[in-house]
Kinemage of the C-alpha trace (Angstrom):
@kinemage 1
@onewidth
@group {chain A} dominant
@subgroup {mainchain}
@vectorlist {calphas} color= white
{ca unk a 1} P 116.783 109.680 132.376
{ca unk a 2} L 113.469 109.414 130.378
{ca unk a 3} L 113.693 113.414 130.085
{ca unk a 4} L 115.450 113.710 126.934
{ca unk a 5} L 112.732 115.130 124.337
{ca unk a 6} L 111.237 111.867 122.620
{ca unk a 7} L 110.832 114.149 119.524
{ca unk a 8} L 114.815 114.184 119.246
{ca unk a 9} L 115.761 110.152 119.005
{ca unk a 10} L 111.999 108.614 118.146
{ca unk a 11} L 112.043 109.616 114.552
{ca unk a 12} L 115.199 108.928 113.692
{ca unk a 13} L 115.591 105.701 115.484
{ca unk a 14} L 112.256 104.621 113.365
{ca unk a 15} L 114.044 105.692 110.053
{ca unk a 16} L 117.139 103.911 110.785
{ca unk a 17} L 115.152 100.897 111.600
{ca unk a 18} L 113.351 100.926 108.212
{ca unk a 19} L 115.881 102.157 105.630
{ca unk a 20} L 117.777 98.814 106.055
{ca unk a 21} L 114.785 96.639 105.628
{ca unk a 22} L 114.159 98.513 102.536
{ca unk a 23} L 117.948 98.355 101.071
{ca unk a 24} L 117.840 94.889 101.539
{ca unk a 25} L 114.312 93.589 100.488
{ca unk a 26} L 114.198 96.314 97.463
{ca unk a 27} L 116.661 98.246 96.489
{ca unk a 28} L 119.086 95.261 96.190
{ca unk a 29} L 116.049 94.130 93.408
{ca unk a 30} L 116.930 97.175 91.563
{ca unk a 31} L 120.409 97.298 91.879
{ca unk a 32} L 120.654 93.518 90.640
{ca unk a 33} L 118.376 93.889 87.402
{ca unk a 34} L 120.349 97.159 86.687
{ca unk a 35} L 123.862 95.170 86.765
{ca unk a 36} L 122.576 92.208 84.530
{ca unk a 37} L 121.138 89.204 87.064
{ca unk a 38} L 118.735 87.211 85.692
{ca unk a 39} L 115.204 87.463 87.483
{ca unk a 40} L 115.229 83.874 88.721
{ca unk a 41} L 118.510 84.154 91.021
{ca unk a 42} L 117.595 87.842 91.926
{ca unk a 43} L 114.472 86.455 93.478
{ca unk a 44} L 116.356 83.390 95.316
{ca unk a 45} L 118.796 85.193 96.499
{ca unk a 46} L 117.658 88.207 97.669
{ca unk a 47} L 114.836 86.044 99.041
{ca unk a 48} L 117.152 84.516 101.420
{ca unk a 49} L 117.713 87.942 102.761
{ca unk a 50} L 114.404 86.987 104.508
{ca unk a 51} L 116.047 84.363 106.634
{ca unk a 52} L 117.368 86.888 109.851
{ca unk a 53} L 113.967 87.857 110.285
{ca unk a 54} L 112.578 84.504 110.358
{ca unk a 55} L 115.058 83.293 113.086
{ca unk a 56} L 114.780 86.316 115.008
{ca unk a 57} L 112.773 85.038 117.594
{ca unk a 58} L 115.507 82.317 118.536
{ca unk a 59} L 118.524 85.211 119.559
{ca unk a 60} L 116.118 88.254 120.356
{ca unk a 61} L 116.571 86.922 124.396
{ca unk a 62} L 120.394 86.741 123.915
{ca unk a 63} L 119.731 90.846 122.848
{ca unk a 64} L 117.653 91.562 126.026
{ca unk a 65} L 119.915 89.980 128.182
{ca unk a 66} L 123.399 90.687 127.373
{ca unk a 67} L 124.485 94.485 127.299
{ca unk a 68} L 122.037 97.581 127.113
{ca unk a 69} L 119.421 97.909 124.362
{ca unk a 70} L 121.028 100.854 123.859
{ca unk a 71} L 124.130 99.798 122.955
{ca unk a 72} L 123.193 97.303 120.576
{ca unk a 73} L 121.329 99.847 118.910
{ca unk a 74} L 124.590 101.843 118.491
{ca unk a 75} L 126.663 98.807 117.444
{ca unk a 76} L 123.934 97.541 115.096
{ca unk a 77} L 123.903 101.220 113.371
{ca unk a 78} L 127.796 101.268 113.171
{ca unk a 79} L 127.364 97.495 111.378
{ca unk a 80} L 124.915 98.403 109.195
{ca unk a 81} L 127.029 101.393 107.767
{ca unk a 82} L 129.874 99.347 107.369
{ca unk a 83} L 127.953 96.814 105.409
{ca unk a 84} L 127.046 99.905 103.222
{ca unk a 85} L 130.213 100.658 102.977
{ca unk a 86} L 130.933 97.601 101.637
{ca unk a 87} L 128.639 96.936 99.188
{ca unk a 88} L 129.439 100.276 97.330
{ca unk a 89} L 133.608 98.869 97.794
{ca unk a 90} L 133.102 95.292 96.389
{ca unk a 91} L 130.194 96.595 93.560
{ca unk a 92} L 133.419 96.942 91.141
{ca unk a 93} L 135.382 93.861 91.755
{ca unk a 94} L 135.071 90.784 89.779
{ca unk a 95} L 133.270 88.531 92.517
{ca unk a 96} L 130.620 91.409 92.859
{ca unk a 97} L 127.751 89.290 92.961
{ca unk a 98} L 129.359 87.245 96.355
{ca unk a 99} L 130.898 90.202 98.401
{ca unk a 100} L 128.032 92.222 97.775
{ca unk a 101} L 125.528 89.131 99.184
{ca unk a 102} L 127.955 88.785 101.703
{ca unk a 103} L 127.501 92.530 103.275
{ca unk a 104} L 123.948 92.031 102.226
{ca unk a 105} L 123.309 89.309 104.304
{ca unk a 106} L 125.813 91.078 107.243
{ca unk a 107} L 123.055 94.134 107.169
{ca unk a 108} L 120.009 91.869 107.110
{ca unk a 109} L 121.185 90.201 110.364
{ca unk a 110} L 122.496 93.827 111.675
{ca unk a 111} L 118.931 95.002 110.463
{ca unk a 112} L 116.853 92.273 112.722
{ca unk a 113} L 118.937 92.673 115.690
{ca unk a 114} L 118.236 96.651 115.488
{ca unk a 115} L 114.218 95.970 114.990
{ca unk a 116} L 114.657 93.777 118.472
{ca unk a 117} L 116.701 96.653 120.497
{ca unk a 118} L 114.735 99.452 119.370
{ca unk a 119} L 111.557 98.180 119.799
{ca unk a 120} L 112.524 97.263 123.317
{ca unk a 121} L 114.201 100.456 123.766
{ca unk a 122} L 111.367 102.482 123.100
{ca unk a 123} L 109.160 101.275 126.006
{ca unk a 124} L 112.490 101.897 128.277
{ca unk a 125} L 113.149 105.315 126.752
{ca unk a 126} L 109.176 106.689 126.896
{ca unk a 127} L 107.001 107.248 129.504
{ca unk a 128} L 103.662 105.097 129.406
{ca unk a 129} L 101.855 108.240 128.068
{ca unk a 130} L 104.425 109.327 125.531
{ca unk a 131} L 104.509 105.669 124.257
{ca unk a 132} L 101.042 105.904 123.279
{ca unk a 133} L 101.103 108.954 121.539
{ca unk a 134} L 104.519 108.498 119.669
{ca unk a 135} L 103.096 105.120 117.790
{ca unk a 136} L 101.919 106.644 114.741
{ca unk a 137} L 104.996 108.946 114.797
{ca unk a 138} L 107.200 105.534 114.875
{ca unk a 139} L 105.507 104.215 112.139
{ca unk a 140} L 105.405 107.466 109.995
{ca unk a 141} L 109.568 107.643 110.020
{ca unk a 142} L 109.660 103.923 108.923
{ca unk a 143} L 106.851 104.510 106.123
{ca unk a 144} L 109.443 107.494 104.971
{ca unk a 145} L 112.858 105.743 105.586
{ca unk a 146} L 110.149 103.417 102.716
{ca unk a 147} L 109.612 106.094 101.028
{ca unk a 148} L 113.649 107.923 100.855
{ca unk a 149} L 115.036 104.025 99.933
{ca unk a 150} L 112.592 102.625 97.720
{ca unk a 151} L 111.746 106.174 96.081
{ca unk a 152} L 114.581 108.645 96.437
{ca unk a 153} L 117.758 106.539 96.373
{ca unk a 154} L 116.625 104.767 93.386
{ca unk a 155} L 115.541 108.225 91.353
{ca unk a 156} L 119.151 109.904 92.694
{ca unk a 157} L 120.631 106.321 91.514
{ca unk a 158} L 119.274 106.883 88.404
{ca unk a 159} L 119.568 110.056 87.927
{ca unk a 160} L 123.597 109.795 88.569
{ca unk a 161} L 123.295 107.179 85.730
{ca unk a 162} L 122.466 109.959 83.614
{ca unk a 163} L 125.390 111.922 84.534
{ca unk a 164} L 127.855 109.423 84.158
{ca unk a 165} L 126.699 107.837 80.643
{ca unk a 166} L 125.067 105.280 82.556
{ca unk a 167} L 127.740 103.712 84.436
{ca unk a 168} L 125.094 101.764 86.405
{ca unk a 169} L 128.308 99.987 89.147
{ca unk a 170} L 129.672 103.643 89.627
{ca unk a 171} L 126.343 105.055 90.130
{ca unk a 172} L 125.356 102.311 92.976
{ca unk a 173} L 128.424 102.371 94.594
{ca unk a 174} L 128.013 106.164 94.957
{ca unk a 175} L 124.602 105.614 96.058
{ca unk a 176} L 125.856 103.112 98.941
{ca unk a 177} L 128.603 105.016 99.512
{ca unk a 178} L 126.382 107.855 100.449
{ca unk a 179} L 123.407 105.888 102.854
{ca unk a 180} L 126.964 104.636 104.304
{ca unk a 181} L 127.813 108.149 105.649
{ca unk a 182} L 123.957 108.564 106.560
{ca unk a 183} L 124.353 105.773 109.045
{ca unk a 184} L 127.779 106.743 110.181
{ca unk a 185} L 125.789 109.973 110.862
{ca unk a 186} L 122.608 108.496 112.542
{ca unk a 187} L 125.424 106.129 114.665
{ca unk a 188} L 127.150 109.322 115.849
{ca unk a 189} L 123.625 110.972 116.535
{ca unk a 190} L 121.629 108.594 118.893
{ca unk a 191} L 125.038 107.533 120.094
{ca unk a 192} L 124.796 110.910 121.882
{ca unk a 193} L 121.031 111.810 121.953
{ca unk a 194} L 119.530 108.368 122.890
{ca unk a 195} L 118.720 108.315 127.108
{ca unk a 196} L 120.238 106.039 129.224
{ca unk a 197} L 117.259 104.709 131.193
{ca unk a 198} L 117.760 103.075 134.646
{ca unk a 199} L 115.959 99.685 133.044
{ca unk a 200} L 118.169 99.409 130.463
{ca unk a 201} L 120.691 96.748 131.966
{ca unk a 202} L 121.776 92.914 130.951
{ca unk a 203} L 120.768 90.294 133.250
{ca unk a 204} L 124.370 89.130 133.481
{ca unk a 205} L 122.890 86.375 136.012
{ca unk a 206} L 120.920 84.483 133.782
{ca unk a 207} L 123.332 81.626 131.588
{ca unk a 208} L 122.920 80.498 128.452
{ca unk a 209} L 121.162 77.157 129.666
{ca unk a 210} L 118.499 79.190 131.425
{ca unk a 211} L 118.243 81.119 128.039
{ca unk a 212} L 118.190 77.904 125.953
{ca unk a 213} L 115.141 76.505 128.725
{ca unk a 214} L 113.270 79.831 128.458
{ca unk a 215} L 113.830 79.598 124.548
{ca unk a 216} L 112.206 76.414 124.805
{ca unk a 217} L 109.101 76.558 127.065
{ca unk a 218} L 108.642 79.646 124.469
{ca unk a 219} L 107.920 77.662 121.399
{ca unk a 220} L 106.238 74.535 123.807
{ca unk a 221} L 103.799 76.727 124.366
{ca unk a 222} L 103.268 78.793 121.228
{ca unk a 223} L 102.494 75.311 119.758
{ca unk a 224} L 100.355 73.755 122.802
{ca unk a 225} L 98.235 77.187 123.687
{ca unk a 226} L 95.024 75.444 121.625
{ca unk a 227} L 93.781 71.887 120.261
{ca unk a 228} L 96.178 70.639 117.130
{ca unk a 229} L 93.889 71.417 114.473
{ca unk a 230} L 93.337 74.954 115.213
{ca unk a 231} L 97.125 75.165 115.480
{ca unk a 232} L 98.014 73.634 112.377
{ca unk a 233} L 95.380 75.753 110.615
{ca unk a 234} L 96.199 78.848 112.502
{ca unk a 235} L 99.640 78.207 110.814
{ca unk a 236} L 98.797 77.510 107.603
{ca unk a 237} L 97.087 80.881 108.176
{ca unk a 238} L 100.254 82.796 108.626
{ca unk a 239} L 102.082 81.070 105.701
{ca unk a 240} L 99.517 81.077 102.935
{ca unk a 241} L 97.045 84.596 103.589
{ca unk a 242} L 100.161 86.325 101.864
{ca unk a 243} L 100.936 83.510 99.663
{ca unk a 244} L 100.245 86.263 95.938
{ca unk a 245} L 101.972 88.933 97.461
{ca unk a 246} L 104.722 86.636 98.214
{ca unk a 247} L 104.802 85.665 94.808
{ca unk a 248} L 104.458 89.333 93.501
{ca unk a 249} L 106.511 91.435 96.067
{ca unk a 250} L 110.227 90.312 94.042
{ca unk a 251} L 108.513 90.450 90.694
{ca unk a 252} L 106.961 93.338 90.487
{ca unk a 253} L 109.908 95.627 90.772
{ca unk a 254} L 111.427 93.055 88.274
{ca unk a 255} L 108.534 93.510 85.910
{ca unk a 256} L 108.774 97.316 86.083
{ca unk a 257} L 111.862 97.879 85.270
{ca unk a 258} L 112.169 94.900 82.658
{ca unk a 259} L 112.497 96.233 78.926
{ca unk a 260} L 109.511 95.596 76.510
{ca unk a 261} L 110.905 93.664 74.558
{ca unk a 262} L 110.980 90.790 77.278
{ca unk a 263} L 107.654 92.187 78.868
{ca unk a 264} L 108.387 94.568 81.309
{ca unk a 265} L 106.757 98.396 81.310
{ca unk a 266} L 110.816 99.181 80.941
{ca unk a 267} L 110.449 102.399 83.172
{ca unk a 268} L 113.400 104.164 83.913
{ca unk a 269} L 114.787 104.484 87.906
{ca unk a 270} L 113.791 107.878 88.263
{ca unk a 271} L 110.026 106.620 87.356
{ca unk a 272} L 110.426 103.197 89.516
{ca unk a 273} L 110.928 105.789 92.348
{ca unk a 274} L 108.263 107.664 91.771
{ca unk a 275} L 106.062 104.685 90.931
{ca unk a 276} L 106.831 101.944 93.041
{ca unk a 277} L 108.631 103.323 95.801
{ca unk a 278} L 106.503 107.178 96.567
{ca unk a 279} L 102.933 106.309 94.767
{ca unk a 280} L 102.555 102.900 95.881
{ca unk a 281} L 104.331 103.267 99.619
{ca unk a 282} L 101.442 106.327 100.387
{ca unk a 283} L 98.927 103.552 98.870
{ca unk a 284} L 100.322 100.998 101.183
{ca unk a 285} L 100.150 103.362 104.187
{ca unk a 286} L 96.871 104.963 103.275
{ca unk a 287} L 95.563 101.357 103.321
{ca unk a 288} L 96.997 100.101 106.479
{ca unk a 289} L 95.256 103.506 107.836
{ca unk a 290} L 91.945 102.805 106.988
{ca unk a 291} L 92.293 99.387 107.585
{ca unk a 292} L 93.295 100.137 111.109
{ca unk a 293} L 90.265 102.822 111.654
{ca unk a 294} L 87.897 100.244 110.619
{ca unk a 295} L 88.973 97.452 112.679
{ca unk a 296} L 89.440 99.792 115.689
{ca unk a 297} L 85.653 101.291 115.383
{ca unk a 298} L 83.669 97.180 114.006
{ca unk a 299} L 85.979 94.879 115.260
{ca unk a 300} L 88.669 92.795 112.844
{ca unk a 301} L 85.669 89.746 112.435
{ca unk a 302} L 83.251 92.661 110.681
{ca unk a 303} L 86.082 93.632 108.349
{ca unk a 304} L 87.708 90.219 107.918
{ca unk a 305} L 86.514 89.201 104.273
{ca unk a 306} L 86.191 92.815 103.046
{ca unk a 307} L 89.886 92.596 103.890
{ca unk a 308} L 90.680 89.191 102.156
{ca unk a 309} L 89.424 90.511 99.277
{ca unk a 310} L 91.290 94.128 99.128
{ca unk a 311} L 94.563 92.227 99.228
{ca unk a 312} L 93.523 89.840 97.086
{ca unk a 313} L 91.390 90.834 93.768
{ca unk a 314} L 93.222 94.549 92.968
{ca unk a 315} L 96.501 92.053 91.665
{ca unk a 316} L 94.090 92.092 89.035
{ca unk a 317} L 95.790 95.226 88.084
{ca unk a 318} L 99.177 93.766 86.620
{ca unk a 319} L 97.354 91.103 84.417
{ca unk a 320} L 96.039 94.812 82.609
{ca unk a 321} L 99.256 95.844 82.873
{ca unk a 322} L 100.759 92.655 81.073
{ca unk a 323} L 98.525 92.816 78.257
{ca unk a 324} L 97.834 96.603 77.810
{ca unk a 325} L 101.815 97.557 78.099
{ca unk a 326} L 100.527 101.020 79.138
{ca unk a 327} L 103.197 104.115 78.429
{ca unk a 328} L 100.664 106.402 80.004
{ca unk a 329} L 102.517 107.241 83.340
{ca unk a 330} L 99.487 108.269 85.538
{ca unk a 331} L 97.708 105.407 84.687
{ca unk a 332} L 100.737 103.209 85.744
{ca unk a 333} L 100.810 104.997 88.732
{ca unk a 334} L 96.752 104.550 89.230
{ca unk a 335} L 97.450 100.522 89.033
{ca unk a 336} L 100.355 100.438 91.593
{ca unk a 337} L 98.322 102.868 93.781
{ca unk a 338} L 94.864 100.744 93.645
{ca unk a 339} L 97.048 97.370 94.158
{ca unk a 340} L 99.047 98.943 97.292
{ca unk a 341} L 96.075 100.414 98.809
{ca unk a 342} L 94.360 97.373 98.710
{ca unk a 343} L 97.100 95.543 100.228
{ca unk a 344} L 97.765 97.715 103.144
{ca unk a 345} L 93.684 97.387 103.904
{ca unk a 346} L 94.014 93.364 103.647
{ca unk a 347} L 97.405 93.458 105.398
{ca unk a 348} L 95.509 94.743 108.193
{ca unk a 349} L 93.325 91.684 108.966
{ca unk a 350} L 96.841 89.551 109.146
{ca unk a 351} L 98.790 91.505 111.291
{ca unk a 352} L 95.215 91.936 113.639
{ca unk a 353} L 95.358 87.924 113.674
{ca unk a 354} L 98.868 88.206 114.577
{ca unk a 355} L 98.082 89.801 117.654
{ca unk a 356} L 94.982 87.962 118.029
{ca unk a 357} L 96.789 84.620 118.252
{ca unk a 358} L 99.713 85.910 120.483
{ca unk a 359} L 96.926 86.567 123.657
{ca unk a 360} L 98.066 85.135 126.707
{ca unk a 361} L 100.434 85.218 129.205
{ca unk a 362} L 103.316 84.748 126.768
{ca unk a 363} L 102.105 87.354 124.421
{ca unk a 364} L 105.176 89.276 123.580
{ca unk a 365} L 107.436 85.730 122.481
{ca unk a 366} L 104.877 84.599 120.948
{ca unk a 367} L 104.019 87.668 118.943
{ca unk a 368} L 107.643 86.972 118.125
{ca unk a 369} L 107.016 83.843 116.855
{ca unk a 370} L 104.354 84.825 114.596
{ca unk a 371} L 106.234 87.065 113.159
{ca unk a 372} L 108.778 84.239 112.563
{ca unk a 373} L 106.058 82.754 110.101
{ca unk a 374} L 105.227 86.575 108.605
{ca unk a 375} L 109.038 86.690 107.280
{ca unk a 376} L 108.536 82.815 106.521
{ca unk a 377} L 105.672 83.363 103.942
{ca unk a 378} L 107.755 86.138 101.587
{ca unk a 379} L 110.688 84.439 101.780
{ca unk a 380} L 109.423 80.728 100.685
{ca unk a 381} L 107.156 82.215 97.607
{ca unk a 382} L 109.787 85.038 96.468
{ca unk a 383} L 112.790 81.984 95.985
{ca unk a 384} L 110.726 80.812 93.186
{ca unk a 385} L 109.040 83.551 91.923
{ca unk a 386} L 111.499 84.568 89.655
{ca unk a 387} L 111.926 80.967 88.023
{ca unk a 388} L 108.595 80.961 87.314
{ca unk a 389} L 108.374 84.123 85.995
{ca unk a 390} L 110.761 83.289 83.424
{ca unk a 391} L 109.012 80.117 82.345
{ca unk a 392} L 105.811 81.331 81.839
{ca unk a 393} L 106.275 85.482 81.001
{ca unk a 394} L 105.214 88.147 82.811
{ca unk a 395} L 101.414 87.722 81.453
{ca unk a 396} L 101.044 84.222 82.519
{ca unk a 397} L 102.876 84.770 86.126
{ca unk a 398} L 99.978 87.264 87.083
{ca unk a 399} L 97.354 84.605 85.803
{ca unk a 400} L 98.655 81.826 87.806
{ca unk a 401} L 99.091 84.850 91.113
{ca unk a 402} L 95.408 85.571 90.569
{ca unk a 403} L 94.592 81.811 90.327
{ca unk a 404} L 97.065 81.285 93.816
{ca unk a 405} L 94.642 84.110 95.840
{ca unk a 406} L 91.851 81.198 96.224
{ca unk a 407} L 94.372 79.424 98.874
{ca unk a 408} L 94.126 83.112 100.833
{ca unk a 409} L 90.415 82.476 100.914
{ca unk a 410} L 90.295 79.041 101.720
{ca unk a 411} L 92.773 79.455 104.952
{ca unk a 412} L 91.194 82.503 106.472
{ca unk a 413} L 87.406 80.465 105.698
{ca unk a 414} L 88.963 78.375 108.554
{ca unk a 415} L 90.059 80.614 111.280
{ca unk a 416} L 88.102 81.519 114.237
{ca unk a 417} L 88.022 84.676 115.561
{ca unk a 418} L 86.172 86.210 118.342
{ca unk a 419} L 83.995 89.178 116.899
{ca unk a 420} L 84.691 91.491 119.813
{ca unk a 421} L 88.716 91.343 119.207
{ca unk a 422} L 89.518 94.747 118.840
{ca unk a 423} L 86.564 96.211 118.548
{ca unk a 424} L 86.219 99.118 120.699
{ca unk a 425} L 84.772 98.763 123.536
{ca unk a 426} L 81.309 100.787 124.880
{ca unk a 427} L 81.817 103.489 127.573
């Protein structure tokens, strides 16, 4: 049943698997500064929003084994829309702030569980070949479900704000009520499109205590496979490289859309979108392209500190954009651009260490596992980014971010890497 043309579920099984991410990381930034929240419990609570991607790892077997992949695709689409659904219903009521966490936190965990089906799904549903060839179209769909959340939605959110005299709950809840019927949509669509390959079955024979012992020898090994030192500092690795952009990644959309009188650039929605979530998303992606070519052709080791320092020195940018409170547009947009680029390049070298640590005949869990710590080190930083951004100001924050980008130095001046890891190889 692998016949069905990849070109008709691959796309838009990628863009539901990103738009989700995106709501919940992002756009529930926005849509909390817009209706009042101060910047230090946006940034703890949407940074718990991290937490189903950290523990992912520990029911991802429970989603191989029980049912199809398929069908928790399906349910997990359905789930998602209803948490749309009601976010835009409880945006009105007087305990907004709880029922709208609440669904929040229902798509998040609807959102992981998706990333784990899909992913598995897609080496069901595809030949070996068309697997292959299909990974940058994968990864193009989630850059633009990126792209249609963190741009579009916000620039139609705003824009409906116009319409309606700035009635910024109505506006959101017509937003959410909208991505609702998108997923109801998408849910309908792969729920008839998506292929029913003979692999895709549960292992109804396996129990949970055989689950629970796999579970285990999993992370036993993950933190046995080398010598203690190298595993502590391959750890510390995967928590601190990202440390800045943990601390920037819930402030900057806070310091964009701040007013100036509290020192924030005060840009509208519509020019958030076109900022923050079009300019600096193709930055991100041009970055993690190059990034990718260079490691492919020299190896990650050759590119390793040319990478440290991309994702490190352009935060630079927003200490100029503190101080110089630029109205110029363009030039805004240069800064985000120059910042995102820099991080996709530097991102690079993390998610090739990633890989590089998972080698081994437990590869895939333990690739799992690292990712664990990837969703660890945004979610630690962001729940107290936004307290210290109020303490110190805006200018301040982005001094003590620059100052926090030595620790991403120190930990990768302590890795070891072998210099022919993914370099490619001579005919």
């Amino acid at each position: 049943m692998k016949n069905k043309n990849p070109w008709t579920w691959v796309p838009s099984l990628y863009f539901a698997e990103g738009l989700p991410y995106v709501i919940v990381m992002t756009i529930s930034v926005v849509m909390y500064k817009q209706l009042g929240l101060s910047n230090a419990d946006i940034t703890l609570y949407t940074s718990w929003l991290y937490l189903p991607w950290v523990i992912k790892p520990l029911w991802s077997p429970f989603v191989d084994v029980i049912k199809t992949k398929r069908w928790w695709i399906t349910a997990m689409q359905l789930l998602v829309g209803a948490a749309l659904g009601g976010v835009a219903f409880t945006i009105p009521s007087s305990s907004w702030l709880q029922f709208t966490l609440f669904f929040f936190w229902i798509m998040a965990f609807a959102s992981a569980t998706h990333d784990i089906a899909a992913d598995g799904f897609y080496m069901l549903g595809l030949e070996e070949h068309d697997q292959a060839w299909f990974v940058g179209i994968r990864s193009t769909f989630y850059r633009l479900a990126t792209i249609f959340g963190q741009g579009i939605l916000v620039m139609i959110a705003g824009n409906i704000q116009v319409l309606f005299r700035y009635n910024i709950g109505y506006s959101w809840c017509l937003v959410f009520y909208g991505v609702c019927g998108l997923f109801i949509a998408l849910w309908l669509w792969h729920g008839f499109i998506l292929p029913r390959p003979q692999e895709d079955k549960g292992l109804e024979h396996l129990n949970a205590n055989q689950l629970m012992s796999e579970l285990k020898h999993t992370v036993v090994t993950f933190f046995t496979k080398l010598p203690k030192k190298e595993i502590a500092i391959a750890i510390l690795f995967m928590l601190l490289y990202r440390m800045p952009e943990g601390l920037l990644a819930k402030v900057t959309p806070l310091f964009l859309l701040d007013s100036r009188t509290t020192g924030g650039l005060g840009l509208s929605p519509q020019e958030y979108g076109l900022v923050q979530g079009t300019v600096g998303v193709i930055g991100l992606t041009l970055g993690g392209i190059l990034g990718g070519i260079l490691a492919g052709r020299d190896g990650m080791k050759r590119w390793l500190w040319p990478m440290v320092c991309a994702i490190t020195l352009p935060d630079v940018v927003y200490i100029y954009l503190s101080y110089a409170m630029p109205e110029n547009l363009f030039l805004i947009n240069a800064c985000i651009f120059i910042e995102q680029f820099g991080y996709g390049f530097g991102f690079t070298a993390y998610m090739l260490y990633l890989i590089y640590f998972s080698q081994g005949p437990y590869k895939t869990s333990h690739y799992a596992l690292c990712t664990a710590f990837m969703a660890l080190s945004m979610m630690l930083p962001g729940m107290v980014s936004g307290k210290l951004q109020q303490v110190m100001g805006y200018q301040s924050f982005f001094i003590l971010v620059m100052i926090l980008c030595v620790v991403t130095f120190i930990v990768t001046y302590f890795i070891k890497v072998d210099p022919s890891f993914g370099k490619k190889k001579e005919e």
